[in-house]
DSSP file (Angstrom, degrees, kcal/mol; ACC not computed):
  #  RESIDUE AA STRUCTURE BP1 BP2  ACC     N-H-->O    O-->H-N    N-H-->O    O-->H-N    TCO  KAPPA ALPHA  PHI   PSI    X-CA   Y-CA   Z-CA
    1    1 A X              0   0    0      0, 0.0     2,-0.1     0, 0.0     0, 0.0   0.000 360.0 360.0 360.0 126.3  -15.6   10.4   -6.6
    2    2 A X        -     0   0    0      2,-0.0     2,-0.3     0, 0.0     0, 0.0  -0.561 360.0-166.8 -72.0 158.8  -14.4   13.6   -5.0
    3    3 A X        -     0   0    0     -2,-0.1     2,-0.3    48,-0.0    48,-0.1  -0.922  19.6-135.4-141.5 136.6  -11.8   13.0   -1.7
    4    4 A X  E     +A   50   0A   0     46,-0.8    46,-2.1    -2,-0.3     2,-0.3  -0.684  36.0 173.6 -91.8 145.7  -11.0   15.7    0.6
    5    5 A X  E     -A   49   0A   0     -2,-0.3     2,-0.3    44,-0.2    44,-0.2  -0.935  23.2-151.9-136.1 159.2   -7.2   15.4    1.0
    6    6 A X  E     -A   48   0A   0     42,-4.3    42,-2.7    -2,-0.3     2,-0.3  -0.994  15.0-172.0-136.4 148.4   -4.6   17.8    3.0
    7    7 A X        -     0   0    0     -2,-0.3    40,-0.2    40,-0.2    39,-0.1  -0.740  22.3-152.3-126.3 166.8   -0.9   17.8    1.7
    8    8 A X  S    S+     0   0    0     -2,-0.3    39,-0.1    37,-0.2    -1,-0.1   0.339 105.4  35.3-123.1  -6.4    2.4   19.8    3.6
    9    9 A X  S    S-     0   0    0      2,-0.2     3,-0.1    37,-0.1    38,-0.1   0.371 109.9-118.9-134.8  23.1    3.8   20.0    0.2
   10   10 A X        +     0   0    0      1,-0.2     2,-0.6    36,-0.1    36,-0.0   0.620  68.8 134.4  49.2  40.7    1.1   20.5   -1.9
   11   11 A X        -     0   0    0     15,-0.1    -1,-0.2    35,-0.0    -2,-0.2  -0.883  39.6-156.5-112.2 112.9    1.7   17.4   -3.8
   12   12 A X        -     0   0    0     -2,-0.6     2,-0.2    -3,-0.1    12,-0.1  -0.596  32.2-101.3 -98.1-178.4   -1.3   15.0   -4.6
   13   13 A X        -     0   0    0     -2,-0.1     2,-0.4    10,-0.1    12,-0.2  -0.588  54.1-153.1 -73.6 163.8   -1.0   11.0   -5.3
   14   14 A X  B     -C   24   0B   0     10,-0.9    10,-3.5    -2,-0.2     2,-0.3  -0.957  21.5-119.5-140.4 127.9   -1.3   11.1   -9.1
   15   15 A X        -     0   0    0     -2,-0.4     8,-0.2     8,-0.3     3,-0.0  -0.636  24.4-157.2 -44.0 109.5   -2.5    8.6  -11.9
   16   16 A X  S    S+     0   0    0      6,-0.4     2,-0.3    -2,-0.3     3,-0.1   0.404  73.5  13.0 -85.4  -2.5    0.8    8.1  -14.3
   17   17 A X  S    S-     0   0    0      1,-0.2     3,-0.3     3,-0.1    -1,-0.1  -1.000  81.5-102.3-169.3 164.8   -1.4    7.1  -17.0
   18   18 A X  S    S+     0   0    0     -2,-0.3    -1,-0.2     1,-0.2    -3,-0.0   0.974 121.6  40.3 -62.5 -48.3   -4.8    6.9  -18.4
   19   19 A X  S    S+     0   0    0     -3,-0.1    -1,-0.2    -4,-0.0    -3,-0.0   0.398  88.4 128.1 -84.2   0.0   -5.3    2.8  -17.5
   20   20 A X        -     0   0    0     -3,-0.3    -5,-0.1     1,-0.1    -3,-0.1  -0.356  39.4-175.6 -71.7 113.8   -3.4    3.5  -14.1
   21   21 A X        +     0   0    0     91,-0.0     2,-0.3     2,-0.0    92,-0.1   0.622  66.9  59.9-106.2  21.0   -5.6    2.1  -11.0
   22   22 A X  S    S-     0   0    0     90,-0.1    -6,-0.4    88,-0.0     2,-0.3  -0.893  72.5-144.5-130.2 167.2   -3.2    3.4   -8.4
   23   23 A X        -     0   0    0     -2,-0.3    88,-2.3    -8,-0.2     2,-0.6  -0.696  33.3-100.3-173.5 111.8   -2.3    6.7   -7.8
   24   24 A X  B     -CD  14 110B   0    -10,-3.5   -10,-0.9    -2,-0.3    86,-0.2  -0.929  19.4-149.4-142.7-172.3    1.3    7.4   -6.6
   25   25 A X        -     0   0    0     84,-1.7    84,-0.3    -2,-0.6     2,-0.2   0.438  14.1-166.9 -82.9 171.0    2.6    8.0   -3.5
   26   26 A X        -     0   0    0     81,-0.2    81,-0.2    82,-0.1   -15,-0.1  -0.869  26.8-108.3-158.1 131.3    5.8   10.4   -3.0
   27   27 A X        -     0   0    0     79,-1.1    78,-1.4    76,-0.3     2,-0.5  -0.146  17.2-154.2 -57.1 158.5    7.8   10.7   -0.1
   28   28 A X        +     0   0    0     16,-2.7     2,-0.5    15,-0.3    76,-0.1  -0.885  38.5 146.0-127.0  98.5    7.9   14.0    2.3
   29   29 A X        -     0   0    0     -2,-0.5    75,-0.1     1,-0.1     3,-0.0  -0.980  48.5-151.1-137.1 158.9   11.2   14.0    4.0
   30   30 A X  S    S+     0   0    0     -2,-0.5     2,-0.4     1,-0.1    -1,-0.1   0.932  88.8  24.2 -82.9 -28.5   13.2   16.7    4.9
   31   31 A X  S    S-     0   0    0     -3,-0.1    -1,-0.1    72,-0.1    -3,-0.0  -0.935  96.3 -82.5-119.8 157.0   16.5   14.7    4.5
   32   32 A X        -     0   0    0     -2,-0.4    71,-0.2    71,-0.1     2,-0.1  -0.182  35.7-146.3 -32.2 139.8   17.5   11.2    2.2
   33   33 A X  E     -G  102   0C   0     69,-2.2     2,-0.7    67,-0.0    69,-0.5  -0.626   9.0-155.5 -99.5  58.0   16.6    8.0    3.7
   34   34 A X  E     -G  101   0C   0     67,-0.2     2,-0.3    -2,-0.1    67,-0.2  -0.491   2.6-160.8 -42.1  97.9   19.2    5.2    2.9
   35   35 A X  E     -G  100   0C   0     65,-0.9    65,-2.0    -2,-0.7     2,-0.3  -0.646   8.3-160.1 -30.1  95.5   17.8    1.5    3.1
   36   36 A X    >   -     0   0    0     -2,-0.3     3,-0.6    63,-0.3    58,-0.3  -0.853  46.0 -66.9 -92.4 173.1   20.6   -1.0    3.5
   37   37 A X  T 3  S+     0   0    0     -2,-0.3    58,-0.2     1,-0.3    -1,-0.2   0.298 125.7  12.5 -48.3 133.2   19.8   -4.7    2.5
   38   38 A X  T 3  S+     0   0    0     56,-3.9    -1,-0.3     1,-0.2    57,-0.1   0.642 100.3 123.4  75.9   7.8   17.3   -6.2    5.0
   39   39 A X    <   -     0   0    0     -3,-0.6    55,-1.4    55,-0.3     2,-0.4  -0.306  46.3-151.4 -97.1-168.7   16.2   -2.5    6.9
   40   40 A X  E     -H   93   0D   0     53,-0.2     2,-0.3    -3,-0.1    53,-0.2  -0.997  11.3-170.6-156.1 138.0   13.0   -1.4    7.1
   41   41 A X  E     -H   92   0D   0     51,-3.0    51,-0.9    -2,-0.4     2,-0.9  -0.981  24.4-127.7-141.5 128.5   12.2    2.7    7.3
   42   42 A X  E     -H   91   0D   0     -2,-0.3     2,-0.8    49,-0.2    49,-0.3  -0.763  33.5-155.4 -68.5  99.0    8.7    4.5    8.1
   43   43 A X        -     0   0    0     47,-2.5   -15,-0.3    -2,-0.9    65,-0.1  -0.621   3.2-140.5 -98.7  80.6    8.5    6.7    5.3
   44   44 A X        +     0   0    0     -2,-0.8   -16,-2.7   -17,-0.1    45,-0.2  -0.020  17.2 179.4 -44.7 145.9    6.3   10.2    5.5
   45   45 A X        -     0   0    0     43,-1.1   -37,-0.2   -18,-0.3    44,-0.2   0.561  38.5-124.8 -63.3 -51.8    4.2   11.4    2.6
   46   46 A X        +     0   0    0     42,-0.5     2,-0.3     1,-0.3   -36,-0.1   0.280  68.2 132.2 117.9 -13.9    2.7   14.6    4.0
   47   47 A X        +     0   0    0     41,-0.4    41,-0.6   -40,-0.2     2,-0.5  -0.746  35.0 170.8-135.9  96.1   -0.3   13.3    3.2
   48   48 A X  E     -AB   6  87A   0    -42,-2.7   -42,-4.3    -2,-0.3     2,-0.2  -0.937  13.1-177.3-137.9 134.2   -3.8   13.0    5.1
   49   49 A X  E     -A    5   0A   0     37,-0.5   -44,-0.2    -2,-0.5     2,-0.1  -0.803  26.8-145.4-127.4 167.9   -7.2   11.9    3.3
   50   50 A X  E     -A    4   0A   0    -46,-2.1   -46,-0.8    -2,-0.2    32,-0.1  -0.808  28.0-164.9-134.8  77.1  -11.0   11.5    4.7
   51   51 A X        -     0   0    0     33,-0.3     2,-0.6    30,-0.3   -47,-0.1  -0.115  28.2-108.7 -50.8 176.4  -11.9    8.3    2.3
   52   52 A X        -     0   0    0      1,-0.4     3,-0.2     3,-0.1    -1,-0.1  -0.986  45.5 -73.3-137.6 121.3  -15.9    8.1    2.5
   53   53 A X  S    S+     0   0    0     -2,-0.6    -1,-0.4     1,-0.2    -3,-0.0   0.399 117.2  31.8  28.6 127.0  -17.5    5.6    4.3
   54   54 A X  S    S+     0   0    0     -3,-0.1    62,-0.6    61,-0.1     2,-0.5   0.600 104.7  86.4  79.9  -6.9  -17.5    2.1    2.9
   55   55 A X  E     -E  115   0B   0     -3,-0.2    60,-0.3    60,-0.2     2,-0.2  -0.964  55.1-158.6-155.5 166.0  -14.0    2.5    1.1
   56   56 A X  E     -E  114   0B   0     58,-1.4    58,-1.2    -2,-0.5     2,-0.4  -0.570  22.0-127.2-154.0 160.8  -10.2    2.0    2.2
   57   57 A X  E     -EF 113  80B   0     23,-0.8    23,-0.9    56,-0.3     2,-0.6  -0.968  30.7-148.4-116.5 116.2   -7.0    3.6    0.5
   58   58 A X  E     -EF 112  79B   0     54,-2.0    54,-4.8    -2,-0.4     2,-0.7  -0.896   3.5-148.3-100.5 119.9   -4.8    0.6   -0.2
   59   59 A X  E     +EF 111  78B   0     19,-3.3    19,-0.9    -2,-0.6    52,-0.2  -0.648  26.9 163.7 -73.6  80.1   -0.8    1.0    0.0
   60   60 A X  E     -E  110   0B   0     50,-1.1    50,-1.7    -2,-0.7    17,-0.1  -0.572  35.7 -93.5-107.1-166.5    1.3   -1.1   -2.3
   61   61 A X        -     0   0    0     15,-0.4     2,-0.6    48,-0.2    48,-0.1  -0.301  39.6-111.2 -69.1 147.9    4.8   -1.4   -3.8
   62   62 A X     >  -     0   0    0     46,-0.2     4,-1.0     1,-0.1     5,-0.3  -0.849  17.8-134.7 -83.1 116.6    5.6   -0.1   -6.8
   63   63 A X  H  > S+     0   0    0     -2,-0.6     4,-1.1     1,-0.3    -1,-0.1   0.647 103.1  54.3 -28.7 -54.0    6.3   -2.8   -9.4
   64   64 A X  H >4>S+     0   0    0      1,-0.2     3,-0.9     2,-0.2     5,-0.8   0.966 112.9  40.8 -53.3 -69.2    9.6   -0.9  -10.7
   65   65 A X  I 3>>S+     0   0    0      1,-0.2     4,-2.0     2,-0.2     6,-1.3   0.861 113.5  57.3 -47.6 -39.2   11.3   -0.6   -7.2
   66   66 A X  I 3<5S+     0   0    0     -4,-1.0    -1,-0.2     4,-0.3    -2,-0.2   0.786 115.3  25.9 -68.7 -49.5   10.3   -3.7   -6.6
   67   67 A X  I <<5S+     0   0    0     -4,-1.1     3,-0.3    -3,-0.9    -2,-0.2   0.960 127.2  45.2 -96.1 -59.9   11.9   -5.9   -9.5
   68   68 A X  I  45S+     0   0    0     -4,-0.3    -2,-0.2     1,-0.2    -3,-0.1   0.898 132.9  12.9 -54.6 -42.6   14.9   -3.5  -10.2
   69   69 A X  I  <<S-     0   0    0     -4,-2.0    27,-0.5    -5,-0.8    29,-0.3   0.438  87.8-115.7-121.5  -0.9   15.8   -2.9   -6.4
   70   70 A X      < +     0   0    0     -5,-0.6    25,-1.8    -3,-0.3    -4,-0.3   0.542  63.4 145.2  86.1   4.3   14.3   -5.2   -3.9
   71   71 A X  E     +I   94   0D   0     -6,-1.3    -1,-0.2    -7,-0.2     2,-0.2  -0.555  20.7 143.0 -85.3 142.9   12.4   -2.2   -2.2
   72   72 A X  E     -I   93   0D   0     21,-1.3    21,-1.6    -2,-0.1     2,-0.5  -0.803  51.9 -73.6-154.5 176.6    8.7   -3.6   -0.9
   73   73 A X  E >   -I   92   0D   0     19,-0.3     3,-0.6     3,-0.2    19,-0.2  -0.869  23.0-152.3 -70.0 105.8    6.2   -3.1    2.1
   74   74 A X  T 3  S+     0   0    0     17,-3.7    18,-0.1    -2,-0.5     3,-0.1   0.709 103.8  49.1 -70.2   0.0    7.1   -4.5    5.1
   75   75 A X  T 3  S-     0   0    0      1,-0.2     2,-1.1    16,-0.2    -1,-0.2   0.566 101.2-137.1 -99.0 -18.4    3.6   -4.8    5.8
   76   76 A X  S <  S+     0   0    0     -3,-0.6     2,-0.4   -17,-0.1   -15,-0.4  -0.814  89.2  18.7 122.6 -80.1    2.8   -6.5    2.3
   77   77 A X  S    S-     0   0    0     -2,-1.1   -17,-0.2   -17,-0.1   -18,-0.1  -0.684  79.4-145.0-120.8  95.9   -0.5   -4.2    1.8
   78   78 A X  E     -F   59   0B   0    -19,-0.9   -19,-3.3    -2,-0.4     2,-0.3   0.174  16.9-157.0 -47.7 135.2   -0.8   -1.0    3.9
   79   79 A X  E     -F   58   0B   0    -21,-0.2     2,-0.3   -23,-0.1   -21,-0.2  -0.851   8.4-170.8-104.2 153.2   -4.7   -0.5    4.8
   80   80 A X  E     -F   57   0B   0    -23,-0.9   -23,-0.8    -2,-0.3     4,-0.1  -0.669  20.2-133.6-135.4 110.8   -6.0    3.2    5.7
   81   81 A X    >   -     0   0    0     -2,-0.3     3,-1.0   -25,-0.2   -30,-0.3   0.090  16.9-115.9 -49.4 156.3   -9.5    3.5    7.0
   82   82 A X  T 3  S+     0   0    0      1,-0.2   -31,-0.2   -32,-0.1   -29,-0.1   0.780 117.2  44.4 -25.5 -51.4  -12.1    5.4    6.5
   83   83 A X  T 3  S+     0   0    0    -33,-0.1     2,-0.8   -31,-0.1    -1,-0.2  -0.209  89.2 107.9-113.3  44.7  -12.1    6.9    9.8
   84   84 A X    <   +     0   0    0     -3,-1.0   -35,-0.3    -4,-0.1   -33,-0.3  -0.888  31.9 171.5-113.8 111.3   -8.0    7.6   10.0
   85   85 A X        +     0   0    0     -2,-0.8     2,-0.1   -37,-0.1    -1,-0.1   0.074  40.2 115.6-120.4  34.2   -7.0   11.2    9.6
   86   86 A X  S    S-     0   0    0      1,-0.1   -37,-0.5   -39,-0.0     2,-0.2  -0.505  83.2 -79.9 -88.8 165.6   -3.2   10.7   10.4
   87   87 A X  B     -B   48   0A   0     -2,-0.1     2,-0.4   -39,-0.1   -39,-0.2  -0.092  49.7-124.6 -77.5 133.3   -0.4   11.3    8.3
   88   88 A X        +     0   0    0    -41,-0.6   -43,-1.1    -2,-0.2   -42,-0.5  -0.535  34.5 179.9 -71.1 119.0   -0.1    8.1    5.8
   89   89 A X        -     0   0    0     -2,-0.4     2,-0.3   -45,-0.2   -45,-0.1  -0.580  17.9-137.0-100.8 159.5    3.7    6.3    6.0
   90   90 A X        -     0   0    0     -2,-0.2   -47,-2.5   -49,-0.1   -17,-0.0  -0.851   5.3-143.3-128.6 158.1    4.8    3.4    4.1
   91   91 A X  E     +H   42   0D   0     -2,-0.3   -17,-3.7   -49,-0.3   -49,-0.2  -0.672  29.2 177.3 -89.2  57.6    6.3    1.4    5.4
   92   92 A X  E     -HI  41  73D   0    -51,-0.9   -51,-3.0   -19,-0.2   -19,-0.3  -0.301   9.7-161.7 -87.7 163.0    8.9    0.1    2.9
   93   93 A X  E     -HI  40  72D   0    -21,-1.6   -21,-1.3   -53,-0.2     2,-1.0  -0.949  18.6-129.3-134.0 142.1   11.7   -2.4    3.2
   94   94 A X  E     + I   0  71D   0    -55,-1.4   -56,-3.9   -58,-0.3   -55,-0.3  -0.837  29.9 165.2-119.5 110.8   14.9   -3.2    1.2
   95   95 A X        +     0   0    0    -25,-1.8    -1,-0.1    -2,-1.0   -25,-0.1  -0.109  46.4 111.8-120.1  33.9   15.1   -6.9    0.4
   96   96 A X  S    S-     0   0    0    -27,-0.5   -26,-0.1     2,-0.1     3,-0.1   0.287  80.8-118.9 -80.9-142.0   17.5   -6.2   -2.1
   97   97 A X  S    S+     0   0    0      1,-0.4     2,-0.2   -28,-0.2   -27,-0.1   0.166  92.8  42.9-147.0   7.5   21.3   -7.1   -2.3
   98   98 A X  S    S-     0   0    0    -29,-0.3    -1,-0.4     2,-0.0    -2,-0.1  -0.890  93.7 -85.6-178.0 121.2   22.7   -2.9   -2.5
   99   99 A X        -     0   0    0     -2,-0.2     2,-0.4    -3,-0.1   -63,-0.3   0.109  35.2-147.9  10.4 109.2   21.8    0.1   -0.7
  100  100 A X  E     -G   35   0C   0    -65,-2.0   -65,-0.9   -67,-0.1     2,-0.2  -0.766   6.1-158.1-125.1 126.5   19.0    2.4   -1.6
  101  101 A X  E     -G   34   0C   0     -2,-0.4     2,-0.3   -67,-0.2   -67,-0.2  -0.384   8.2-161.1 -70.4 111.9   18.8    5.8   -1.0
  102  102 A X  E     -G   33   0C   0    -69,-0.5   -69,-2.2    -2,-0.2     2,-0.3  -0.719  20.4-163.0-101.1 146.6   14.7    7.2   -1.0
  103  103 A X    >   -     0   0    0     -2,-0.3     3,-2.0   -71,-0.2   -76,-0.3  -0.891  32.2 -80.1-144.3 162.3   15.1   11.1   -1.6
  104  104 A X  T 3  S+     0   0    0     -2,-0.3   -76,-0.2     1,-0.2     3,-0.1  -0.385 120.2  19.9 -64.0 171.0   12.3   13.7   -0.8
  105  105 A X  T 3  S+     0   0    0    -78,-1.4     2,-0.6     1,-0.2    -1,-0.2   0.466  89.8 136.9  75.2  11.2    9.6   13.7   -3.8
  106  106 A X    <   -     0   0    0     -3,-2.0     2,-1.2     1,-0.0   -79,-1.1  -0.485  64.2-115.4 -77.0 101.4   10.9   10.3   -4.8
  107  107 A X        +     0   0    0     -2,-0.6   -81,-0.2   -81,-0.2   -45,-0.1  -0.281  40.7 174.5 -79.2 132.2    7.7    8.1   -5.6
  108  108 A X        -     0   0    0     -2,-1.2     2,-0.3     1,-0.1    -1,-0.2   0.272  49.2 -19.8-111.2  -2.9    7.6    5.4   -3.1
  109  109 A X        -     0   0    0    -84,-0.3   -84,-1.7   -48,-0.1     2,-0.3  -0.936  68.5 -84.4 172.3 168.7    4.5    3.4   -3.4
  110  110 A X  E     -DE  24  60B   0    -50,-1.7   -50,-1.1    -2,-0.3     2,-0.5  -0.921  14.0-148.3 -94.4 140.4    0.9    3.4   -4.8
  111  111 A X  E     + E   0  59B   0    -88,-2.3     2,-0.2    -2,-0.3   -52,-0.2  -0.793  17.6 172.6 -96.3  71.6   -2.1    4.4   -3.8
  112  112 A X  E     - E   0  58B   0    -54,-4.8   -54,-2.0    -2,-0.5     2,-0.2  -0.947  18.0-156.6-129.2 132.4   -6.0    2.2   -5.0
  113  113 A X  E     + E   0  57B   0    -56,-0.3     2,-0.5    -2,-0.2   -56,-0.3  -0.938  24.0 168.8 -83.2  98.2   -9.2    3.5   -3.3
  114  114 A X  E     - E   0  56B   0    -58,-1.2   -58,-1.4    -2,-0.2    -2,-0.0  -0.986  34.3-115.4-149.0 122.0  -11.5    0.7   -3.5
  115  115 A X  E     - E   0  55B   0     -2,-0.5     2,-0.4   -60,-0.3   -60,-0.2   0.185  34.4-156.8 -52.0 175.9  -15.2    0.3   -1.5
  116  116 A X        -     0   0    0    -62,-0.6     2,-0.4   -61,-0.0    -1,-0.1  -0.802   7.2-132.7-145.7 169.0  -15.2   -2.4    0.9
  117  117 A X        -     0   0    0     -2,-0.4     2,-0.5     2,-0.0     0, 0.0  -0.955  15.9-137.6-136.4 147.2  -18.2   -4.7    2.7
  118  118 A X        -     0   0    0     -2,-0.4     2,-0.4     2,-0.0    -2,-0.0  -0.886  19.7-134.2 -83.2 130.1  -18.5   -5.5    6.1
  119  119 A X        -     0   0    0     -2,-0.5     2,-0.4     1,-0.0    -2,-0.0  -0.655   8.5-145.9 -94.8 150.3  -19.4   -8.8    7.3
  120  120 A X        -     0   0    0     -2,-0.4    -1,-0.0     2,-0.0    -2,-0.0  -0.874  30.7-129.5-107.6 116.2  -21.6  -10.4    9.8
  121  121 A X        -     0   0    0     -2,-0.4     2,-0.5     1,-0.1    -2,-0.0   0.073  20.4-162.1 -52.8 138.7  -20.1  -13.2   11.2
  122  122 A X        -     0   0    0      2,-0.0     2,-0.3     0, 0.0    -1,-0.1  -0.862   8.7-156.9-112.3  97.1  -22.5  -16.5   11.0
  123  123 A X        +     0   0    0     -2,-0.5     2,-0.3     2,-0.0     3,-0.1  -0.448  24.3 161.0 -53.1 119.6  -21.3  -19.0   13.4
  124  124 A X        -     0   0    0     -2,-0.3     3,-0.1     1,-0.1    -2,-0.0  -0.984  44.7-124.5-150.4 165.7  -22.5  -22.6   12.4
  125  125 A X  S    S+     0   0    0     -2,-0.3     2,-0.3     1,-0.2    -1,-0.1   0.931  94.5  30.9 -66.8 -40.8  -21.3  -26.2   13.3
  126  126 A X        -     0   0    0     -3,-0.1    -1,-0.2     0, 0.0     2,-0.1  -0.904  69.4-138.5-127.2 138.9  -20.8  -27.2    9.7
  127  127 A X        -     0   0    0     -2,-0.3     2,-0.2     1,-0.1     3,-0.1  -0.454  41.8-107.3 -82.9 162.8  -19.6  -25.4    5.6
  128  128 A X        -     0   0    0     -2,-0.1     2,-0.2     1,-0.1    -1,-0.1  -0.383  47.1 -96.5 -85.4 179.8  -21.5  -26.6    2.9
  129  129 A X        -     0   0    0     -2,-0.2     2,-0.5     1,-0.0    -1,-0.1  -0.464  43.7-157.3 -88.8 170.3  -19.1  -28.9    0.8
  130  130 A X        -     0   0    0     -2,-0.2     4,-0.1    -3,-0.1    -1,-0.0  -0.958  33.1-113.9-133.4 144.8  -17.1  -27.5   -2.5
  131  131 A X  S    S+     0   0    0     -2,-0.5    -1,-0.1     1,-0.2    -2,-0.0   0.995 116.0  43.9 -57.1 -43.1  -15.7  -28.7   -5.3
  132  132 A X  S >  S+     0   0    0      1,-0.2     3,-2.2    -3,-0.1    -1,-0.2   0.717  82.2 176.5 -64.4 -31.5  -12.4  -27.7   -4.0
  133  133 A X  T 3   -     0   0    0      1,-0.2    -1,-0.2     3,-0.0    -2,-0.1  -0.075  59.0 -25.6  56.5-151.6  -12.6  -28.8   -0.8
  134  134 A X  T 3  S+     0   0    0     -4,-0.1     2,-0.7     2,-0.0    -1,-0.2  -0.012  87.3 136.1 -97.4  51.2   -9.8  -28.5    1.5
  135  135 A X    <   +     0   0    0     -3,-2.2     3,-0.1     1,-0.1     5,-0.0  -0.647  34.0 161.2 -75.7 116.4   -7.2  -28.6   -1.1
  136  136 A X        +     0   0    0     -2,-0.7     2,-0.8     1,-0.2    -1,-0.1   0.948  32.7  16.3-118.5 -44.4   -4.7  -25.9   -0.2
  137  137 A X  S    S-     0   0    0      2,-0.0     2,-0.7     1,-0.0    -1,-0.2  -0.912 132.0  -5.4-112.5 105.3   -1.5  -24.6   -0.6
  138  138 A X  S >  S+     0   0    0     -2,-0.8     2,-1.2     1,-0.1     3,-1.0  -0.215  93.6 124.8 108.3 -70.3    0.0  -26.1   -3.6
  139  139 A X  T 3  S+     0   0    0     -2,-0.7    -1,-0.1     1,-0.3    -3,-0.0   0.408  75.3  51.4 -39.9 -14.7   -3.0  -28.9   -4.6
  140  140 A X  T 3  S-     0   0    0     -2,-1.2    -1,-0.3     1,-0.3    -2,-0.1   0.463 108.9-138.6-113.3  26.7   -3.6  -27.9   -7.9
  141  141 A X    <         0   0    0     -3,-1.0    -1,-0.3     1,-0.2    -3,-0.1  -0.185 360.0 360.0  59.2-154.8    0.4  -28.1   -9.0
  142  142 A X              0   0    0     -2,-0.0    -1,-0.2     0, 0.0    -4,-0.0   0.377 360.0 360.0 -60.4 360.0    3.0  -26.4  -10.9
């Protein structure tokens, strides 16, 4: 699937491997961004797509940053519609224990393009029953 994208530094998201199904992200900033413990920074990319109809760009953290350095999404999983032609930010957070400094070209997140459904809502009095029931949070143990 082709996607028209426009970049300010002529940098696209990139596949790091053959099995990779996100795509990453890189910051666009003109200066370092330092994260202490518990901040939260809106981070530009540069970076503006026209997704097609029927399918969503999903932001999330990158695994590394994540487990080495506490750095995450303060939004958990960043959405970008279809019909959004603004520049794409992460939103990242440092929920780590020591400073970290985001520098431009730095990759900062991932990027998976994935189709989508719409619902139409059916309002009705009563669900049909499940095996599961309402067991929730926890119910099936350790």
């Amino acid at each position: 699937m082709k996607v028209r994208i426009k970049s300010e530094r002529g940098v696209l998201p990139a596949y790091e491997t053959e099995g990779s199904a996100g795509m990453d992200v890189r910051a666009a900033l003109e200066s370092p961004v330092t994260l202490e413990p518990g901040a939260r920074a809106l981070i530009p990319t540069g970076l503006r797509v026209e997704l097609p109809e029927g399918h969503e760009g999903q932001i999330r953290a990158r695994s590394g940053l994540a487990a080495r350095h506490g750095l995450g999404l303060a939004n958990g999983v960043g959405t970008i519609d279809s019909d959004y032609r603004g520049e794409i930010k992460v939103a990242l957070v440092n929920w780590g224990e020591e400073a970290f400094t985001i520098n431009d070209g730095d990759r900062i997140a991932q990027m998976v393009v994935a189709p989508y459904r719409r619902v139409e809502w059916d309002l009705v009095e009563e669900l049909d029953e499940s095996s599961r029931g309402e067991g929730g949070f926890g119910h099936t143990g350790v």
